[in-house]
C-alpha positions in Angstrom: 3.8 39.4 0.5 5.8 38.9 3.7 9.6 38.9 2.7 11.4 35.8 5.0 14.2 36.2 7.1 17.2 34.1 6.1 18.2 31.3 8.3 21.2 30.7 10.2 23.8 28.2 8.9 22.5 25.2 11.3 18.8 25.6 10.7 19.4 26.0 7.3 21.3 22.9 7.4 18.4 20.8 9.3 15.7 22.3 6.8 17.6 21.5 3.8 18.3 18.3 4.8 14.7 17.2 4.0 15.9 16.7 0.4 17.3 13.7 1.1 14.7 12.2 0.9 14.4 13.0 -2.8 16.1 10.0 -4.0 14.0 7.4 -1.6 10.6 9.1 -3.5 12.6 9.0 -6.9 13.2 5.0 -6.4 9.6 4.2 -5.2 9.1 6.0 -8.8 11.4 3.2 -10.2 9.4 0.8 -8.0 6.5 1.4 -9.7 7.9 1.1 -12.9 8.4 -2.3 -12.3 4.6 -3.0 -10.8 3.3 -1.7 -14.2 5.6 -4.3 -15.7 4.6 -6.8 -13.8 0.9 -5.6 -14.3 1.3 -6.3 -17.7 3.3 -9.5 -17.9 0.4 -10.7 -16.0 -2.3 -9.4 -18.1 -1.0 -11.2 -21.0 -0.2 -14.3 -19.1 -4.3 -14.4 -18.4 -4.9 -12.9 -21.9 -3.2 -15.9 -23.4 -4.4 -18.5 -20.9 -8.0 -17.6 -20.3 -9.4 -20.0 -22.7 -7.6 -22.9 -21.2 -7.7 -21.9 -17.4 -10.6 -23.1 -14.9 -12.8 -19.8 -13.7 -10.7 -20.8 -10.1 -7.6 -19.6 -11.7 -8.7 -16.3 -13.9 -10.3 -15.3 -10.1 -6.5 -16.2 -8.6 -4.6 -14.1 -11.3 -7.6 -10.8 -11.7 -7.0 -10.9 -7.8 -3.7 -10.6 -8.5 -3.7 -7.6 -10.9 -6.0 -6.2 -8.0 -3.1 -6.8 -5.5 -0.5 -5.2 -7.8 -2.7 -2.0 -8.7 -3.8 -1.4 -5.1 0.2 -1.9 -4.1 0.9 0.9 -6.9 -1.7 3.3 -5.7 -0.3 2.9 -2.3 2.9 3.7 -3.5 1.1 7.1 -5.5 -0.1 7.9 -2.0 3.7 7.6 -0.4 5.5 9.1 -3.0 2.7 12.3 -3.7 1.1 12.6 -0.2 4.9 12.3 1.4 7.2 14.4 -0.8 4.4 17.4 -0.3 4.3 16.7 3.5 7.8 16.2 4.1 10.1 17.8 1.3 8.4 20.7 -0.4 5.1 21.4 -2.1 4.4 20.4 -5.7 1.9 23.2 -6.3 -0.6 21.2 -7.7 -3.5 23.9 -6.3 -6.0 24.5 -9.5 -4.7 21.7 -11.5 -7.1 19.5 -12.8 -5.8 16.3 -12.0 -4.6 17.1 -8.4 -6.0 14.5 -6.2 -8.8 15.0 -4.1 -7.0 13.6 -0.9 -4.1 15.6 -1.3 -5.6 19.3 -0.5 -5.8 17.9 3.2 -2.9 16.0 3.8 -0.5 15.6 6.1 1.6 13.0 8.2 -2.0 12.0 10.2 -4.2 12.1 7.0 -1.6 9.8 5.4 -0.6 7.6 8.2 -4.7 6.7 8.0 -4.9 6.4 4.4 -1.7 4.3 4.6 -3.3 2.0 7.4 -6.2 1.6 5.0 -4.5 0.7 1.8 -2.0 -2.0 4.0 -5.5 -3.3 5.2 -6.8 -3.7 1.3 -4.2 -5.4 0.4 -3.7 -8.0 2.9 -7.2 -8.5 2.2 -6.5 -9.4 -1.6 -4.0 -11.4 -0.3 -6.0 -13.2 2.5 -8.9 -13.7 -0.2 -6.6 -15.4 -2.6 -5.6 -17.5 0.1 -9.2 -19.0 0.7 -10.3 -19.3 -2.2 -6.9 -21.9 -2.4 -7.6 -23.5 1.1 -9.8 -25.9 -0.3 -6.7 -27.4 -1.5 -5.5 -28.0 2.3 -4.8 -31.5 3.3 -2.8 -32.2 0.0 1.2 -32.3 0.3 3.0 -28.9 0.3 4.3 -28.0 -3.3 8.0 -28.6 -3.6 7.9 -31.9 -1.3 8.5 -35.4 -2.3 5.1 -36.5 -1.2 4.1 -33.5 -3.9 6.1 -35.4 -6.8 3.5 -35.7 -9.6 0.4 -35.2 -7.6 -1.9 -32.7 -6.7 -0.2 -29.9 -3.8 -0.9 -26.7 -1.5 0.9 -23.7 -1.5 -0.5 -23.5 1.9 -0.7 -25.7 5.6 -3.8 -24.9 8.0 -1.3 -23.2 10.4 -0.2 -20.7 7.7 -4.1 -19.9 7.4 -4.5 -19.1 10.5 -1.7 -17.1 10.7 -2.2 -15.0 7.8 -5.8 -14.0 9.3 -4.4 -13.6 12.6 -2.0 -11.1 11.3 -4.8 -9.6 8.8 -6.3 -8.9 11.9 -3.9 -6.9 13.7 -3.4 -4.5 10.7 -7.4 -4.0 10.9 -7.0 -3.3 14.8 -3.5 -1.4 14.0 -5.6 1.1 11.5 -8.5 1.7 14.1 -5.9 2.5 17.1 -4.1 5.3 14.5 -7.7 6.2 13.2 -9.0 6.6 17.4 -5.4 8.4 18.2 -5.6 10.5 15.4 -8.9 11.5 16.0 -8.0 12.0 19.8 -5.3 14.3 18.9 -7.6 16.4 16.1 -9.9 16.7 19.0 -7.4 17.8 21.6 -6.2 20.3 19.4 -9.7 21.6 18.6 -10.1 21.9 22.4 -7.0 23.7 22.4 -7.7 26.4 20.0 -11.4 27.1 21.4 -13.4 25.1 18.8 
């Protein structure tokens, strides 16, 4: 066992200073406190309602619990995978329940799985979105054409934008997936591999 040497003042300073960070991951804890409340205010909204509801809303609100539990494991992934990356390691090694993922992470690892999980969930959201546009054409909820009568949530433009920007986080995760795999290369190359 290698004894370390003690730092200076200013290095010791910067390297400490990663613990700042300890209250952003202790609120996104907090955060997901309130997604498992609002997973299960849901849940017993559909519970309560399913006998009542056409099979067009259950899909809406199940897609909905999908949304919130994909959103909380993202947030598992940020507040795990970056407090071991960037503050200080949880010594999880030969535990039972330490995730799979998290032997190899790091920033690259998780800016990919990131990428992935934003691309999930816009999907969720994009799917609930089409399975409503059949209602486009009627007036916008909240209008005075919408008084009393049938009404969208959504306009054709807001589609289309939506998928455009659905899109962009697909192409967004292949160019970090290409440059990180770029970069994993160039370092192989590097070290003679």
């Amino acid at each position: 066992m290698s004894e370390h040497k003690p730092l200076s003042p200013l290095p010791a300073l910067i390297f400490a200073s990663r613990w700042l960070q300890l209250p952003l991951y202790l609120g996104l804890i907090i955060a997901q406190c309130v997604y498992v409340y609002l997973f299960g205010h849901e849940l017993w909204h559909l519970i309560t309602h399913a006998a009542s509801w056409t099979e067009q809303q259950i899909m809406l609100i199940v897609l909905g619990l999908i949304d919130v539990v994909m959103i909380s494991n993202l947030l598992v992934m940020v507040i795990v995978g970056g407090y071991e990356t960037f503050v200080s390691r949880l010594g999880l090694q030969g535990h039972p329940d330490q995730p799979e993922w998290l032997s190899h992470v790091n920033a690259s690892v998780l800016k990919v799985k990131l990428a992935m999980a934003i691309i999930g969930i816009s999907s969720i959201h994009l799917l609930k979105t089409f399975i409503e546009a059949g209602q486009l054409g009627l007036p916008l909820c909240g209008s005075e054409a919408a008084t009393g009568v049938a009404c969208t949530k959504f306009t054709s433009t807001g589609v289309m934008w939506q998928t455009i920007i659905h899109c962009v986080f697909i192409l967004s995760a292949i160019g970090i997936a290409w440059t990180d795999k770029l970069m994993s290369n160039g370092h192989s190359k590097q070290n003679g591999h």
